[in-house]
C-alpha positions in Angstrom: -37.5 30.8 -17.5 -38.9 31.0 -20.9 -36.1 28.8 -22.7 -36.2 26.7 -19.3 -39.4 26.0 -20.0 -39.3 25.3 -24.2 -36.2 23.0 -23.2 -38.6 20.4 -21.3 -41.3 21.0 -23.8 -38.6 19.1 -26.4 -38.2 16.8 -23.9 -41.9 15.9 -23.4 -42.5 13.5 -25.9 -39.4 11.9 -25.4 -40.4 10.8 -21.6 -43.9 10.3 -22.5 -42.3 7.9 -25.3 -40.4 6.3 -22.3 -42.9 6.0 -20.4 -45.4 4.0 -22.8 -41.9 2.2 -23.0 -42.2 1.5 -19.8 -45.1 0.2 -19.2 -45.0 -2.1 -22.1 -41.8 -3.2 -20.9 -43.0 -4.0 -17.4 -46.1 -6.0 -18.6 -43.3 -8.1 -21.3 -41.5 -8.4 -17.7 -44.0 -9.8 -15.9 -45.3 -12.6 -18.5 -41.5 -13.7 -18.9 -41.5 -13.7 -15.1 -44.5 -15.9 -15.0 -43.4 -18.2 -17.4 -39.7 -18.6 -16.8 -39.5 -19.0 -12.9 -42.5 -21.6 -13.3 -40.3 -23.5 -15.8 -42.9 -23.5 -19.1 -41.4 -26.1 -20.0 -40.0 -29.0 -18.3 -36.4 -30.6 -19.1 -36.8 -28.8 -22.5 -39.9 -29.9 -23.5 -43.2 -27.4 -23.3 -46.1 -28.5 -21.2 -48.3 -29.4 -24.0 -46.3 -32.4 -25.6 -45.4 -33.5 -21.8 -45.9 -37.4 -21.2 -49.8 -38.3 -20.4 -50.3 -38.5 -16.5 -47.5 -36.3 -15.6 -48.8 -33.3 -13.2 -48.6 -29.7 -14.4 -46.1 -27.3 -12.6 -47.6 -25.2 -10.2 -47.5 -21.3 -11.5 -45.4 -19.5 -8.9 -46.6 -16.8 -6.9 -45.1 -13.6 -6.5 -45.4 -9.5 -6.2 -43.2 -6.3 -6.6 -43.5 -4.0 -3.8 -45.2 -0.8 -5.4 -42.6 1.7 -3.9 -39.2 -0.6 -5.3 -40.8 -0.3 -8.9 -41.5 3.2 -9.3 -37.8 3.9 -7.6 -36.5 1.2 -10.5 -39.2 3.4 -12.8 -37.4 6.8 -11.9 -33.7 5.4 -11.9 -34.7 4.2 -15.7 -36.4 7.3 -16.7 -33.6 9.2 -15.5 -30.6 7.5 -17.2 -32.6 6.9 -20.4 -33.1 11.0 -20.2 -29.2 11.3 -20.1 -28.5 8.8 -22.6 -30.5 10.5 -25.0 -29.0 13.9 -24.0 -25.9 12.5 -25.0 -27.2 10.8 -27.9 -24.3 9.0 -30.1 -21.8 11.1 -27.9 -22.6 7.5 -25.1 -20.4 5.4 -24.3 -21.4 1.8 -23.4 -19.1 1.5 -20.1 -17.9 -1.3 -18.0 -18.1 -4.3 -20.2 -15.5 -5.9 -21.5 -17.7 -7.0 -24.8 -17.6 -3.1 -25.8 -14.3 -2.2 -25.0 -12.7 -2.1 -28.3 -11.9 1.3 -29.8 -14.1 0.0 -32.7 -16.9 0.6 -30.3 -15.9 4.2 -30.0 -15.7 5.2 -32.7 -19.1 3.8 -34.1 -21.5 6.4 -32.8 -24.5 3.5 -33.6 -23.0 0.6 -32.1 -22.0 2.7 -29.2 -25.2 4.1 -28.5 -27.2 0.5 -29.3 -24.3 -1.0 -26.7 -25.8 1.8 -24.0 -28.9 1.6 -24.1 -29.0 -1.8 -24.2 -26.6 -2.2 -21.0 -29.3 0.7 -19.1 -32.4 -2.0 -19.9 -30.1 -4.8 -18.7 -29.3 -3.1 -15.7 -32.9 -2.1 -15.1 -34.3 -5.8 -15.8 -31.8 -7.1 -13.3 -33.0 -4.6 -10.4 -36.7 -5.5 -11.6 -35.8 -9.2 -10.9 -34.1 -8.4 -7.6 -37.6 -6.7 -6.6 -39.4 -9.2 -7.1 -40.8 -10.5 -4.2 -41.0 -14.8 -4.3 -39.1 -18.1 -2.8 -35.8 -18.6 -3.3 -35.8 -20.9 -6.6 -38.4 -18.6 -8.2 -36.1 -15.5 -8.1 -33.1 -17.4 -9.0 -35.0 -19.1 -12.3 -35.8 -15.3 -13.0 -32.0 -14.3 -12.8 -31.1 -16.7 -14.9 -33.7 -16.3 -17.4 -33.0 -12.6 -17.6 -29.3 -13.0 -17.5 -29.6 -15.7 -20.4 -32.2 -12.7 -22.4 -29.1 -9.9 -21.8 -26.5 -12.5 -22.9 -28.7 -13.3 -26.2 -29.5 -9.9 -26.8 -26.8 -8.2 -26.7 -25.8 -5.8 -30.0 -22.2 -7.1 -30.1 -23.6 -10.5 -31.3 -25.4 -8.8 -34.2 -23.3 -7.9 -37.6 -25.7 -4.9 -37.7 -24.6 -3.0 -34.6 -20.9 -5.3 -33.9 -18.5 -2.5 -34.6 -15.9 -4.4 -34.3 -17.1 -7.4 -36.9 -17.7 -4.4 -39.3 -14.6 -2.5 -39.2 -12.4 -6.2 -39.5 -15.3 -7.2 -42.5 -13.8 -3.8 -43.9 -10.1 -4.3 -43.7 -9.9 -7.8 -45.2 -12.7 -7.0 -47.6 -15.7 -9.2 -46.7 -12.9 -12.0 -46.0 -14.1 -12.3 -42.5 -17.4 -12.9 -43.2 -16.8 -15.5 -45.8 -14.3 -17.0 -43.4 -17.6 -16.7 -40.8 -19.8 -18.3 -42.5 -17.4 -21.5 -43.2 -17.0 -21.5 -39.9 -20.6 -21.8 -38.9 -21.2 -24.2 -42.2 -18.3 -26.3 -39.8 -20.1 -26.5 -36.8 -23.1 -27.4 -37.9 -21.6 -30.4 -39.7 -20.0 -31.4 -36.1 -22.9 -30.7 -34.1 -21.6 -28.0 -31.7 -20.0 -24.6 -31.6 -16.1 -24.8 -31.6 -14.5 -23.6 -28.7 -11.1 -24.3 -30.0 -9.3 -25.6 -32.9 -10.2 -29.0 -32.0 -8.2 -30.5 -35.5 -5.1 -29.2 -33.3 -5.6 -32.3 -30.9 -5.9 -36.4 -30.5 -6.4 -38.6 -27.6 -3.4 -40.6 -27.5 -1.4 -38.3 -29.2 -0.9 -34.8 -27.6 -3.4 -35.3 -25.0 -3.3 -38.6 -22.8 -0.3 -39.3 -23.4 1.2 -40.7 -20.2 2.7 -43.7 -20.7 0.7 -47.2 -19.8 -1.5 -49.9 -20.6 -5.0 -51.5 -20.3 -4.6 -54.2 -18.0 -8.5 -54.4 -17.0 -11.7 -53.9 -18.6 -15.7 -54.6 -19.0 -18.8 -53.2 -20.5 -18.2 -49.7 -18.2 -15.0 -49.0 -17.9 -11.0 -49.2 -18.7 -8.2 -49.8 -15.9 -5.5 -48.3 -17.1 -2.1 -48.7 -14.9 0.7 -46.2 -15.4 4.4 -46.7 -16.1 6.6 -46.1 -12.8 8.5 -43.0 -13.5 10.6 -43.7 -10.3 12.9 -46.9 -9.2 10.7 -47.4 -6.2 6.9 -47.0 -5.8 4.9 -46.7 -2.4 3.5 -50.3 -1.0 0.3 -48.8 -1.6 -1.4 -48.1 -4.9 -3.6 -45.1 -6.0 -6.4 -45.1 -8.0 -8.1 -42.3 -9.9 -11.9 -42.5 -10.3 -12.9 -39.5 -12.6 -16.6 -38.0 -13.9 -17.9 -40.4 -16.1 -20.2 -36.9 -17.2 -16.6 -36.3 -18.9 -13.7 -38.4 -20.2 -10.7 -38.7 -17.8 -8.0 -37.5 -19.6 -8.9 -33.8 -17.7 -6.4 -35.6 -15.5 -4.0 -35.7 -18.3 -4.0 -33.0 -20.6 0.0 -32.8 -21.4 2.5 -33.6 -19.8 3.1 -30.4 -17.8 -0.2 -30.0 -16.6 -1.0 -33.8 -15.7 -2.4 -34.5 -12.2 -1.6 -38.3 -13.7 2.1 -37.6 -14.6 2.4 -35.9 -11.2 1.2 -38.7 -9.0 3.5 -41.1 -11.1 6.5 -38.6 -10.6 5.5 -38.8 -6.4 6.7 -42.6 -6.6 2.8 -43.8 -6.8 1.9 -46.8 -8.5 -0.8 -45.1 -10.5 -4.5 -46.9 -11.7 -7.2 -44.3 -13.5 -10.5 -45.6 -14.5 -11.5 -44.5 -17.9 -15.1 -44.7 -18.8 -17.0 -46.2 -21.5 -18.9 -43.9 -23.3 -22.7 -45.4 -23.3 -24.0 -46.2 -26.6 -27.8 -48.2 -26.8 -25.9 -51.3 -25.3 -25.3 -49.3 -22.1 -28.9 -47.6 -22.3 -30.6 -50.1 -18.8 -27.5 -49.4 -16.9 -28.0 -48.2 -12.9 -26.5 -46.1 -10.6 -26.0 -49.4 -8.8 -24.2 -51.1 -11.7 -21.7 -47.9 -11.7 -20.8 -48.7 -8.3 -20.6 -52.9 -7.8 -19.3 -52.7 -11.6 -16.7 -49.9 -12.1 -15.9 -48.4 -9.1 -16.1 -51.9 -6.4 -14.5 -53.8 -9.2 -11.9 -51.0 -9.9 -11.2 -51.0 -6.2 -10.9 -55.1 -6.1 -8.8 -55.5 -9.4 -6.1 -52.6 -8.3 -6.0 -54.5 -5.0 -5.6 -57.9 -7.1 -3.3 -57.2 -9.5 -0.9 -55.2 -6.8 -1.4 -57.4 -4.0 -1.7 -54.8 -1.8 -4.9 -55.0 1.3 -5.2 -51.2 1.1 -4.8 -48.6 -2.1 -5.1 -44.8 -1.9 -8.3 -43.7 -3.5 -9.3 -40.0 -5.3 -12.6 -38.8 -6.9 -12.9 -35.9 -8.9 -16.2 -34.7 -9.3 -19.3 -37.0 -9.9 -16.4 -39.8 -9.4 -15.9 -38.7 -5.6 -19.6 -38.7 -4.9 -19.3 -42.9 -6.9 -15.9 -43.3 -5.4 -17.6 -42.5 -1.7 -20.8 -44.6 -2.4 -18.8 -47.4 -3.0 -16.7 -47.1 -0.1 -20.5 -47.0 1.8 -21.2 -50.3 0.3 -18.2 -51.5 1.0 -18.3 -50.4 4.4 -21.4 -52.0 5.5 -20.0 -55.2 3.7 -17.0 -55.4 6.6 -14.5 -53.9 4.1 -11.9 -51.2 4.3 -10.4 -51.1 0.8 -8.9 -47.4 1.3 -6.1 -46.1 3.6 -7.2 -42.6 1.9 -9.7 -40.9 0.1 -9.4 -37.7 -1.9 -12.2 -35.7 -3.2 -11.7 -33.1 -5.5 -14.7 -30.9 -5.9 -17.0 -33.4 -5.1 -20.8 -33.0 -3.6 -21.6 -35.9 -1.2 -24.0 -33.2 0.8 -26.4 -31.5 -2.2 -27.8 -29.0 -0.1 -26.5 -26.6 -1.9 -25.8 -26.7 -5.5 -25.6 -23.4 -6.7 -27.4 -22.2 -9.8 -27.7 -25.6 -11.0 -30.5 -26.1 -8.5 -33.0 -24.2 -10.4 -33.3 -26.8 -13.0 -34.1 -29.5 -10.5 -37.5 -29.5 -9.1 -40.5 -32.7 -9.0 -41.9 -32.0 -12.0 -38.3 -31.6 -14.1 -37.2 -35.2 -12.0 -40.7 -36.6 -12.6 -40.3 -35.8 -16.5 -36.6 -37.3 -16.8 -37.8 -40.8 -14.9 -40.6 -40.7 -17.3 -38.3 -39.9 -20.4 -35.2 -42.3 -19.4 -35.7 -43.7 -16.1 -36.4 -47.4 -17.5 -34.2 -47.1 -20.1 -32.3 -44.7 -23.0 -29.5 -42.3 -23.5 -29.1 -38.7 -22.3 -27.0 -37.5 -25.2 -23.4 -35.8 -24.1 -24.4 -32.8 -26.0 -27.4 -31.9 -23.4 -25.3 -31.9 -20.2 -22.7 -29.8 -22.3 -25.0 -27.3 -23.2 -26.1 -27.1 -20.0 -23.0 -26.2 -18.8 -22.0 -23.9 -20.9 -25.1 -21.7 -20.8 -24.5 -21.6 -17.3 -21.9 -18.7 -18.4 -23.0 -18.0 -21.6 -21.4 -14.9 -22.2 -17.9 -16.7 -21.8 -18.9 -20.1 -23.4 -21.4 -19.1 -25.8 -21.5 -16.0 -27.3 -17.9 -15.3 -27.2 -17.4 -17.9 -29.3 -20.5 -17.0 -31.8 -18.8 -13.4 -31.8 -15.6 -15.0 -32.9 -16.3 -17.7 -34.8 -19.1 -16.2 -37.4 -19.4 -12.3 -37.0 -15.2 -11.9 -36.9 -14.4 -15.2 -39.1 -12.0 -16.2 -36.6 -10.5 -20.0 -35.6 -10.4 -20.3 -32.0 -7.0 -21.4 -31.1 -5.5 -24.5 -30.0 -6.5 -25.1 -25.9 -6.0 -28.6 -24.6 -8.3 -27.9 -21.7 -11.3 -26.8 -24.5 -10.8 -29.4 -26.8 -11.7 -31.8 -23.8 -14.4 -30.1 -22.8 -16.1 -30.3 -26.2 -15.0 -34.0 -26.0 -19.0 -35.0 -24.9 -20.3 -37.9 -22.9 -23.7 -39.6 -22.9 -25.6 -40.8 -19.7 -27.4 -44.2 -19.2 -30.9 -42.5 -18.9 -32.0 -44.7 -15.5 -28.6 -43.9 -13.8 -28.6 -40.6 -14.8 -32.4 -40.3 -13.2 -31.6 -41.8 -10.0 -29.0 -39.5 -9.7 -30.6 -36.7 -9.8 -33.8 -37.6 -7.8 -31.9 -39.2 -4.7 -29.0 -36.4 -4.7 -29.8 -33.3 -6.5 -33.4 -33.4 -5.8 -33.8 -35.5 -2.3 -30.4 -34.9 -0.7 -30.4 -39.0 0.5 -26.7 -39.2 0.2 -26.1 -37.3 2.8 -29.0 -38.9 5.3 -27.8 -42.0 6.5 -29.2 -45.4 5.6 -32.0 -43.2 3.4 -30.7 -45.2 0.0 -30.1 -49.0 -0.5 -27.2 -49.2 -3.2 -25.7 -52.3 -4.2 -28.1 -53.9 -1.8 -26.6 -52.2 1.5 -27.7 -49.7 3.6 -25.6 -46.2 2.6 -24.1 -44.1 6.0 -20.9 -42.2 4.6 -20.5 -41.8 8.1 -18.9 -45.4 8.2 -16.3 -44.5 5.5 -13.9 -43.7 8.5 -10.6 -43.2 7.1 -8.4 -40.0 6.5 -9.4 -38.0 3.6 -8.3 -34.5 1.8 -11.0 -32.7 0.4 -10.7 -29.9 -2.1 -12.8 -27.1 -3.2 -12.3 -24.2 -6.0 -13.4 -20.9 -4.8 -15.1 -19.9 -8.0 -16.7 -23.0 -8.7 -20.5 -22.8 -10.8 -21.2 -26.2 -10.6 -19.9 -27.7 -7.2 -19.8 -24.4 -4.9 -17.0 -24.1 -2.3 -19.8 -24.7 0.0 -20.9 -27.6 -1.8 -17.6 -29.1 -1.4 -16.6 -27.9 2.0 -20.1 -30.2 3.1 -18.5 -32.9 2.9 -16.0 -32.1 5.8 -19.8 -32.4 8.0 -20.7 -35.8 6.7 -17.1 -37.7 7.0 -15.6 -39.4 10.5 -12.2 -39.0 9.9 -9.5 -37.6 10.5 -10.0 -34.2 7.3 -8.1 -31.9 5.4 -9.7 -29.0 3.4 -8.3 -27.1 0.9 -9.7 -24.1 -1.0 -8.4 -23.4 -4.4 -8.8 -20.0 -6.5 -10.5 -20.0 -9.6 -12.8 -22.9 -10.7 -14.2 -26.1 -11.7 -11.4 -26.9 -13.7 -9.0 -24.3 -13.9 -8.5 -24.9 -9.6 -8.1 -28.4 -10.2 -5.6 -28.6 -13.0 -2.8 -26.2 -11.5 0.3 -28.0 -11.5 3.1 -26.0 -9.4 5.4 -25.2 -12.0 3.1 -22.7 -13.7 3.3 -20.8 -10.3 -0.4 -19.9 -10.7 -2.9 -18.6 -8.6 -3.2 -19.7 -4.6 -5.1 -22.1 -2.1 -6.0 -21.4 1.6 -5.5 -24.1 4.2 -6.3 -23.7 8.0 -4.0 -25.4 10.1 -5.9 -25.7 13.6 -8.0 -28.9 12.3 -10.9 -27.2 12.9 -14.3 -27.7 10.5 -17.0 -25.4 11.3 -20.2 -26.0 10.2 -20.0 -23.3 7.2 -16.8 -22.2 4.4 -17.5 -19.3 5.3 -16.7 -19.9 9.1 -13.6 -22.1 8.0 -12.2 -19.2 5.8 -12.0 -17.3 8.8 -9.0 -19.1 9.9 -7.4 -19.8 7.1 -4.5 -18.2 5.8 -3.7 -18.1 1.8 -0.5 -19.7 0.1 0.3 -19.2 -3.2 0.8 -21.6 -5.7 -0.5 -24.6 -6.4 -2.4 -27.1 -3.7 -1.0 -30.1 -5.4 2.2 -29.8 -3.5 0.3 -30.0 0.1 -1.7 -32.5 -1.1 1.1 -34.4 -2.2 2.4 -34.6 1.3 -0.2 -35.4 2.7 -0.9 -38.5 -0.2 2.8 -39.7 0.9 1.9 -40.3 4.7 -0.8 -43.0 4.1 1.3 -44.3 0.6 3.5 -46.3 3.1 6.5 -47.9 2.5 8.7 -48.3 -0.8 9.1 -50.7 -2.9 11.1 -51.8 -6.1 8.8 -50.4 -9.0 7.0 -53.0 -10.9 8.6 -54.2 -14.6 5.5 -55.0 -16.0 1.6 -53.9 -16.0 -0.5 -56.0 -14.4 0.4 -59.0 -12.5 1.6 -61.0 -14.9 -1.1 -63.9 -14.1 -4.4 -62.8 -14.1 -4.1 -59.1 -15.7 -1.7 -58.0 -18.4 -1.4 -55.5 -20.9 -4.5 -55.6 -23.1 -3.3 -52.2 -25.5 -1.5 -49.2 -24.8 -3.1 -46.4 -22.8 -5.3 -44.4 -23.1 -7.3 -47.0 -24.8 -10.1 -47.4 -27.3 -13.0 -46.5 -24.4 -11.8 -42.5 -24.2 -11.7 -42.2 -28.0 -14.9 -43.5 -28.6 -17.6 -40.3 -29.6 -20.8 -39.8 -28.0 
């Protein structure tokens, strides 16, 4: 009993010590709580230097039930007891950032990589407890997350085992090679992601055969060379994100959803977008639609000579690509035998963890900022994105790059999405109040575009809708929305993986799967509709390319030329001068 009792004597200052930890720590917690989930600053800019006349966020309100923190209180206590029973004998387990034998074998690092996963673990449950609305507790998440992704030892030289023992073996090379690397980036302005000297638009990326045979101030038309002796009567045009370039859609010639619609028999058109520069800076979400997306629609129907096309929208271009066929619509047209939308929000109700940056005050800040007029530089919306997985897009790369001395390599896929795009500041804040914020897309005749009345419920025509299951930036049920709002006759697909990666899955890589449900029935939720789906594996892109060929119609000798030969011809060779352009 004796030695029983000396043993917890050794141990008393120890918990004490934890316990003054604690405490500390849960008074740190709650100011970060305060000021993250009420957004101290707005849109990146702190409250004090916000325009005059804008109104102050409201603090949120919230509590922790009493009986949830002390049980987070003992679980901490607890495994912070056993860690230090252990002591460097830990092991930081089930991350993939600590794996390496390295790790291991570095008592330090090891035991800095455990501890620091246990007060991860125990700020996530302390977020979880917290009792608020919705958003609140989801800006918490996300701020904590984005403190445990930031914090973490393996992006530290001091405690990265693995950075030490490769500084070792090539004898401070590494770190030489790290810091040229970082001396690199910020020259260029952003972290690499890939060996972005590997790559050229026109070259080994975009490199499907074509020609400009259209353009103005927003965008390119490019037309495709027929790989096929006969076409279908119908044409198909390609509207992608004008938040990216559109050669996503083009990448190389095995993975080109371009190449692949050309190889169907289609006579192919893409729109390729300017990028803005201070000429561009008053352009309106209304001038995207009559401007690019009406006049694409009109000039592919011109030059082809064809009543109908086949349309598809990828991203942001579905939700322009459907507003125009609203306006069009309530105008007496029916430019579209088909539409396509490829993880596309039309219905914003739910947005995922992108809705946390969008409240009044953030909208309110960005109309104040841009909404008569200005840029939103490429680089913000990348950022963006990529802290939305940081560990993955961030600090894997900061690890790699400047701690290891390492060159990325080569990935087509990276390259373009380090390939930024700026935003006309008063289309980019009309966007976000009327869809992200205000949901008015998907009410009808709530928005006047183009001076028409909007109701997507007149775009009445057959249309295949697809959706990635991992998707963090338009979630499956994001995506699936749209099979509420639309009149016709519908066909959903779900993809695996995500934003990208779903999309761009051509079916000789024999990758991944995609679930269709063959009763034609929508309920009103995914998760209803997954219930009676069944899973096929491969890629979707051979369903949907059935499906494209029964409203393609008949076919036709292929075209000799681009253009018409009258009004549009061949103005340079795709991809053309607009994609190359740098924001």
């Amino acid at each position: 009993m004796k030695q029983q009792a000396t043993g917890a004597d050794a141990f008393a200052p120890f918990q004490q010590a934890l316990s003054e930890g604690w405490s500390k720590a849960l008074e740190s917690f709650q100011q970060s709580a305060a000021q993250g989930a009420s957004a101290f600053n707005v849109g990146g800019t702190p409250l004090w230097e916000l325009p005059q006349g804008m109104k102050m966020p409201d603090l949120p309100r919230f509590s922790i039930d009493p009986e949830k923190l002390q049980s987070i209180q003992q679980q901490y206590l607890a495994e912070a007891t056993e860690l230090w029973r252990q002591g460097f004998d830990a092991k930081p387990e089930g991350d993939k950032r600590f794996a390496a034998d390295a790790w291991g074998r570095n008592p330090l690092s090891a035991f800095s990589a455990a501890v620091y996963l246990l007060n991860g673990r125990t700020m996530l449950s302390m977020a979880e407890a917290i009792e608020a609305d919705e958003k609140t507790k989801a800006r918490l998440r996300f701020a904590v997350e984005q403190w445990m992704a930031a914090s973490a030892p393996s992006n530290s030289l001091a405690f990265n085992a693995e950075a030490q023992k490769k500084a070792i073996d090539t004898q401070g090379e590494s770190i030489a090679k790290g810091i040229q690397n970082l001396l690199h980036d910020v020259r260029q302005g952003h972290l690499s992601m890939t060996d972005e000297s590997a790559f050229e638009v026109g070259r080994n990326v975009a490199t499907t055969e074509g020609a400009v045979v259209f353009e103005n101030e927003f965008f390119q038309l490019l037309e495709y060379k027929p790989l096929t002796a006969k076409v279908h009567e119908r044409p198909f045009l390609l509207v992608p994100p004008c938040i990216n370039k559109f050669y996503i859609l083009d990448l190389q010639p095995e993975n080109s959803l371009i190449r692949y619609a050309n190889e169907q028999g289609h006579r192919v058109f893409v729109v390729s977008w300017r990028n803005p520069d201070e000429s561009m800076s008053k352009a309106t979400w209304d001038d995207y639609i009559e401007n690019a997306a009406i006049k694409a629609i009109h000039t592919v129907q011109e030059i082809t000579g064809s009543r109908q096309i086949n349309a598809l929208g990828f991203c942001v271009g579905g939700t322009i690509l459907s507003t125009a066929l609203a306006v069009l619509a309530a105008r007496g047209e029916k430019p579209a035998a088909s539409v396509t939308l490829l993880t596309t929000f039309l219905d914003f109700s739910d947005t995922g963890i992108l809705d946390i940056f969008v409240d009044e005050q953030m909208v309110q800040y960005r109309e104040m900022q841009l909404g008569k007029g200005g840029l939103l530089p490429g680089g913000d919306l990348a950022s963006t994105f990529s802290f939305l997985r940081p560990n993955d897009l961030v600090w894997n790369y900061v690890v790699g790059n400047y701690l290891k001395g390492e060159t990325p390599p080569p990935f087509d896929l990276l390259y373009w999405n380090s390939d930024a795009t700026n935003l006309p500041g008063p289309f980019y804040a009309w966007y976000l109040r009327n869809t992200y914020h205000e949901n008015k897309l998907a009410k009808p005749n709530a928005l006047t575009v183009c001076g028409e009345k909007i109701d997507l419920g007149s775009i009445d025509i057959p249309a295949y809708i697809y959706g990635s299951r991992e998707d963090h930036i338009v979630p499956i049920g994001g995506a699936y929305a749209s099979t509420q709002l639309l009149p016709g006759k519908k066909r959903f697909v779900m993809g695996a993986s995500g934003h990208i990666a779903g999309v761009i899955n051509p079916p000789a890589k024999k990758k991944r799967s995609h679930w269709i449900r063959e009763d034609g029935k929508f309920p009103k939720t995914q998760a209803e509709w997954l219930t009676g789906a069944q899973e096929h594996p491969g890629s979707w892109w051979t369903d949907w390319a059935q499906w494209l060929k029964g409203h393609a119609g008949k076919q036709i000798p292929a075209p000799r030329a681009y253009g018409n030969g009258k009004a549009y011809k061949a103005i340079e060779p795709a991809p053309g001068r607009y994609v190359k352009a740098k924001a």
